[in-house]
Phi, psi and omega in degrees: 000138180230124158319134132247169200209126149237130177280114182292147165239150205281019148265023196055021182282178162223170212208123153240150182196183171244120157209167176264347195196098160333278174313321172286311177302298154008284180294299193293310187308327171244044155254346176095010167254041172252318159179185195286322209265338157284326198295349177251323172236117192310106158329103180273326174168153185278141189279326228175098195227147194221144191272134141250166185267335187191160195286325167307317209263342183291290198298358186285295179288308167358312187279308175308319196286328190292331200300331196283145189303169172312289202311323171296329175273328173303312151340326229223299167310332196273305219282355155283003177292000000 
């Protein structure tokens, strides 16, 4: 099963990404291995997560979520509340 996933970072930014293991990625991003762009704004917790059957269609959405504005993924985070 592969993930798509968003990270609130403790600048309010959000972190988008693709993974098979959430919980793993999760742990390296706040450790500051996870990308350039956690490794600079601390990651506080995932927001926002979707189930895929394969790495093609997670990294699919992934791209959509990345074209979308801050205010559209706060949208998007929010409408699971």
């Amino acid at each position: 099963m592969w993930f798509t996933y968003i990270i609130k970072c403790e600048d309010n930014s959000f972190y988008t990404g693709a993974t098979n293991d959430l919980d793993k990625r999760f742990q390296a991003h706040k450790q500051g291995k996870g990308g350039k762009y956690t490794a600079s704004h601390k990651p506080v917790k995932i927001v926002f997560f979707e189930r895929f059957k394969n790495r093609s269609e997670a990294q699919k959405r992934e791209m959509e979520i990345k074209k979308l504005t801050h205010n559209q993924k706060k949208d998007l985070v929010e409408s699971l509340l």
